[in-house]
C-alpha positions as CSV (number, residue, x, y, z in Angstrom):
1,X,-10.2,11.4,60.3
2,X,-7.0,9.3,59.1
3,X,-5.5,12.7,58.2
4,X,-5.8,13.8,62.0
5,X,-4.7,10.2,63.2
6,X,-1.6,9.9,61.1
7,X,-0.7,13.4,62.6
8,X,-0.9,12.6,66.4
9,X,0.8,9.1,65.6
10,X,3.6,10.9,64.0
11,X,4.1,13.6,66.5
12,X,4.0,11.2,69.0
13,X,6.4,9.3,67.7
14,X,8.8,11.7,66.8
15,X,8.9,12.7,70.7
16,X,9.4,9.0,71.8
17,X,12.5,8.8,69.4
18,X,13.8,11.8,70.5
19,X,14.0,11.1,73.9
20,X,15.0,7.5,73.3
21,X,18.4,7.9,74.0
22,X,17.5,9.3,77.4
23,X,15.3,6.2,78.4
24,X,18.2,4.5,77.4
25,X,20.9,6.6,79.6
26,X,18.6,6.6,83.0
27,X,16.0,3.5,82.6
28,X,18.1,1.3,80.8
29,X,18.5,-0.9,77.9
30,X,15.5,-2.7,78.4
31,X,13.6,0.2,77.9
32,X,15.3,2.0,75.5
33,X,14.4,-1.5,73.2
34,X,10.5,-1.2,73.9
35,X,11.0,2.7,73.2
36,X,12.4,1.9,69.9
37,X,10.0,-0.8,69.3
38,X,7.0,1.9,70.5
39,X,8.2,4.4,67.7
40,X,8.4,2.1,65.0
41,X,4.8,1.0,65.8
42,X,4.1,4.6,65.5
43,X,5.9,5.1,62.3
44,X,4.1,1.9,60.9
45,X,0.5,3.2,62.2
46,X,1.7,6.8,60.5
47,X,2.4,5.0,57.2
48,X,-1.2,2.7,57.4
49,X,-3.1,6.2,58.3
50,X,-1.1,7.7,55.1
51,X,-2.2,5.0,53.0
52,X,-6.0,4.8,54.5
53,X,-6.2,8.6,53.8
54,X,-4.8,8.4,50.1
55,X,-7.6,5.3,49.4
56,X,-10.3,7.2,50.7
57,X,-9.5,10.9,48.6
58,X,-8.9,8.4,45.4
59,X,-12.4,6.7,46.5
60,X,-14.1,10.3,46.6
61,X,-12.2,11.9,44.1
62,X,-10.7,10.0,41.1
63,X,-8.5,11.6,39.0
64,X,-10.3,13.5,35.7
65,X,-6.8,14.0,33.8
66,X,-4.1,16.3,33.6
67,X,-2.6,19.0,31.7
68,X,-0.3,16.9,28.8
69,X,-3.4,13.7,28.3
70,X,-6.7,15.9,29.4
71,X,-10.4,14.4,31.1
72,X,-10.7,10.6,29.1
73,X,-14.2,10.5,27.1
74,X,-16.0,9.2,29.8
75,X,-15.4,12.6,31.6
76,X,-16.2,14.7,29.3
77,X,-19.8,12.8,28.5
78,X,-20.2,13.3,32.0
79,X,-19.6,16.6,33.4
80,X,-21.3,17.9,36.2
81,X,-20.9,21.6,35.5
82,X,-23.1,22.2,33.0
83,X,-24.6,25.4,31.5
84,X,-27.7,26.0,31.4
């Protein structure tokens, strides 16, 4: 869900930013400022989404190890593929 979110603010934003400077040019400065101030509201809902998404894989997924330390002892106790 976040994942999805964080991509349509970031696309959106990205299209807002490119075409501030012709909001600028033909509607004027006032609206070029709440352009700019609408894509760095995007880029700060892109960045919360990011960081939302990131909590929730670490919530449904810790980490087990890696390659240089291996899975701690409490991994290895409990490891779900087991051979029967």
């Amino acid at each position: 869900m976040f994942k999805v979110l964080r991509i349509v603010c970031s696309v959106i934003g990205a299209a807002d930013l490119a075409a501030c400077i012709f909001i600028f040019v033909y509607l004027g400065t006032l609206w070029g400022i709440v352009s700019l101030i609408a894509g760095a509201a995007l880029f700060g809902l892109t960045v919360l989404f990011k960081t939302l998404q990131e909590r929730e894989e670490h919530k449904n997924d810790p980490p087990k190890g890696d390659f240089i330390h291996g899975p701690s002892p409490a991994d290895i106790g409990s490891s779900d593929d087991k051979t029967e």
